[in-house]
N, C-alpha and C positions, 0 to 999 in steps of 0.2 A: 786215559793213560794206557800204556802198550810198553811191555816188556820183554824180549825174546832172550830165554834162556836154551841151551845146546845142549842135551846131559848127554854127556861124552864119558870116555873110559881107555880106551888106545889097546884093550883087548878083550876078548869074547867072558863070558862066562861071570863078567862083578854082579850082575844082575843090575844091570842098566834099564832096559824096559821097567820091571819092575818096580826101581825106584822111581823113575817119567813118573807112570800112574799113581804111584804113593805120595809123591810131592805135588801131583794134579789134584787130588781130592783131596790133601790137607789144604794146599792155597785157594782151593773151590770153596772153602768156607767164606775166606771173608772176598774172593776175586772172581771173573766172568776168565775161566781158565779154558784155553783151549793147545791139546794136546796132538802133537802131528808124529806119526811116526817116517821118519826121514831115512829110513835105513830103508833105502830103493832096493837092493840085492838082498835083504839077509834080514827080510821083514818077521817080527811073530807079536805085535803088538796086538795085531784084530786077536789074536787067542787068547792073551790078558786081559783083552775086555771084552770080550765073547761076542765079537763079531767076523768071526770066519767064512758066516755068510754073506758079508756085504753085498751090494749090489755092484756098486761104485765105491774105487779108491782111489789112491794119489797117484796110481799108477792111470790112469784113465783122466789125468790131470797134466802126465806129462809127455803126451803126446801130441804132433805137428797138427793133426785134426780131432782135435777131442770133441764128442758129444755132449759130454757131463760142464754142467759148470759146478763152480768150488764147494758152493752149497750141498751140491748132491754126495759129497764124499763127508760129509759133516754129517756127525750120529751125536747124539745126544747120551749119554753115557756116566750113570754116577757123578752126577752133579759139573759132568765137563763136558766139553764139544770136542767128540774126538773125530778125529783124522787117520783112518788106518791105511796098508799100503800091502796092494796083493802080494800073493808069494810065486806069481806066474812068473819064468825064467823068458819065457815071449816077452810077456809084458816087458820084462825089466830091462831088456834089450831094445825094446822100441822105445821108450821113456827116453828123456833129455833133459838130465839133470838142469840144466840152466833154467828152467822152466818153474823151477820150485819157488824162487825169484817173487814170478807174481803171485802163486799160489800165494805163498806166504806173505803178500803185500796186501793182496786181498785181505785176510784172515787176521791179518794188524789190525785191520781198521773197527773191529767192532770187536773185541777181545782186552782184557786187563794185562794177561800174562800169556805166553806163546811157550809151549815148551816142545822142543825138536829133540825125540828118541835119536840118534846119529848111530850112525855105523861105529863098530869096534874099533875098526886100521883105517887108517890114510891114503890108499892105495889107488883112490880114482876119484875123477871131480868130484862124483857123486858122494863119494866118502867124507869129500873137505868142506862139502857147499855148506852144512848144517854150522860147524864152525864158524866158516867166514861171515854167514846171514846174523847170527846172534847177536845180542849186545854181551852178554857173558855168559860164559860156560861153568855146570857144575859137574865137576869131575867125580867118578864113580870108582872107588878101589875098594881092594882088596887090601889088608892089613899086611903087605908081604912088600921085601923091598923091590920084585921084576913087575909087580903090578904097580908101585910109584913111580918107576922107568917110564912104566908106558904110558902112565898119567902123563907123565912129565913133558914126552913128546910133545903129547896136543895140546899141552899149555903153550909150549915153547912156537906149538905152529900157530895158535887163538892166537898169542900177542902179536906176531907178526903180522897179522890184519887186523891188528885193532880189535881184538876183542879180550876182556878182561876176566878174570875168575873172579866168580862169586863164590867160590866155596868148594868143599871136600866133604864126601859123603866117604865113610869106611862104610863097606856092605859086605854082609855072610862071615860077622865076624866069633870063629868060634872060642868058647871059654878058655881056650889055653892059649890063645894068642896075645900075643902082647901086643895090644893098638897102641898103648900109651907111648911107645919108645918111637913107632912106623909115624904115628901124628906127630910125635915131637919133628920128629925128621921132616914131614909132610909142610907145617909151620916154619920151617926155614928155607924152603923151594917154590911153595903153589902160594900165590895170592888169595886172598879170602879165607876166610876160616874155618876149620874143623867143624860143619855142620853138623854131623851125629855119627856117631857108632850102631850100625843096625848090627842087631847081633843075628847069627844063620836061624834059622826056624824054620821046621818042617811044616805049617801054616803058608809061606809063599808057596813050596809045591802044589800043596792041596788047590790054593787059591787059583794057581793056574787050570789044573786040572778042573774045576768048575768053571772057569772062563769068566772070571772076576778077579779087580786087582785085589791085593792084602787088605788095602783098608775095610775091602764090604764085603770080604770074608772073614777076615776077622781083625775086627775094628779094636780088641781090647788086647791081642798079640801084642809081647814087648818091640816085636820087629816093628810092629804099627805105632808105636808109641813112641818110638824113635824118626822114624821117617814126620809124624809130625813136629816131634822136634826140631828135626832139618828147615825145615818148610817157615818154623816161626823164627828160624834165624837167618831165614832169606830176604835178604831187604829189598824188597821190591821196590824198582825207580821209575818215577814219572816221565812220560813221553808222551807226546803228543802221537795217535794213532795216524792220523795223514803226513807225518813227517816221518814219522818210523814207514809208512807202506812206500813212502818215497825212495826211502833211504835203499829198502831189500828192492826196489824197481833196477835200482841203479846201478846196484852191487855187483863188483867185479868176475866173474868168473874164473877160478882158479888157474891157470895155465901149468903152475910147476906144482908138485905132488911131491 
């Protein structure tokens, strides 16, 4: 079975990375998870999971004569196979988004769950490609109504190629905010349901700062207790993994942005 989720957001700053890896290790209990960061320009997943040193990344996967095969940018990471992506501006310029295609068809075929870190904005193939490869995207917000906007965008562009929402994560939500009224709102626009309310915790900082996601820094944080509640309302869908690596082989490349 093979699943490709997108966790998307349409602007910087909801703590996107962060939740990727917090929804990888709570679905690494019971799934063969494996986590790709797709954000080719505006990468910092390898520092959430303390691989800054990498040797090999996705970036050395998307170029015209690549050395590396797919395996070599695969780390073994807190209980998931993760996929980190340099922060070289060389790199990012030589790389070809379309390319991620078979990466990611590769990585189908012996994995449960696929989840693609994506870029913030819309702004270039590279930005849209994680979208359009998914089978459904989980949207990452902030309890405010210009971060449902921007939600709403990449909803509005996921369905336009077929891909569907699986849910709404509210993330860095502080005590005086009112999520209840932003969700009600959220429940009458975004497909898929209200996953969890992470509330903000000075624990995600730290956890970056040591170069491990939240959950294995601190596994017993309400923030952590949250994001596995996200995780256990994600309903994860059967797919056959040689149809699913078929499918992202084939898959169109974005033309309009």
């Amino acid at each position: 079975m093979v699943e490709a989720f997108a966790v998307a957001s349409g602007k910087g700053g909801t703590g996107k990375t962060t939740s990727t890896l917090a929804l990888g290790m709570a679905l690494a209990e019971d799934y063969d998870v494996t986590v790709i960061d797709a954000d080719t320009g505006m990468a910092n997943l390898l520092f959430h999971a303390g691989l800054d040193d990498a040797d090999v990344t996705l970036h050395d996967l998307l170029v015209d004569e690549r050395d590396a095969a797919v395996s070599d940018a695969v780390y073994e990471r807190f209980g998931m196979s993760v996929v980190p992506c340099g922060t070289s501006l060389a790199a990012f310029e030589a790389a070809d988004p379309g390319r991620l295609r078979d990466v990611v068809a590769e990585l189908a075929a012996d994995t449960d769950v696929l989840l693609l870190d994506s870029p913030a904005a819309l702004g270039s193939k590279s930005a849209v490609l994680p979208v359009v490869l998914a089978d459904r995207i989980v949207v990452v917000l902030q309890p405010t109504v210009p971060s449902l906007s921007d939600g709403l965008k990449v909803q509005e562009y996921a369905h336009s190629y077929g891909t569907d929402t699986a849910g709404v994560v509210f993330n860095r939500v502080r005590p005086d905010e009112n999520v209840d009224k932003i969700a009600e709102q959220a429940g009458r626009y975004f497909g898929g349901q209200t996953l969890a309310s992470v509330p903000e915790s000075d624990a995600v900082r730290a956890a970056r700062r040591e170069g491990k996601p939240l959950l294995a820094h601190a596994p017993e944080d309400p923030a952590a207790d949250a994001f596995r509640e996200a995780a256990a309302r994600l309903d994860v869908r059967d797919g056959d993994g040689r149809d699913v690596a078929e499918r992202f082989k084939s898959a169109v490349v974005p033309e309009r942005i």
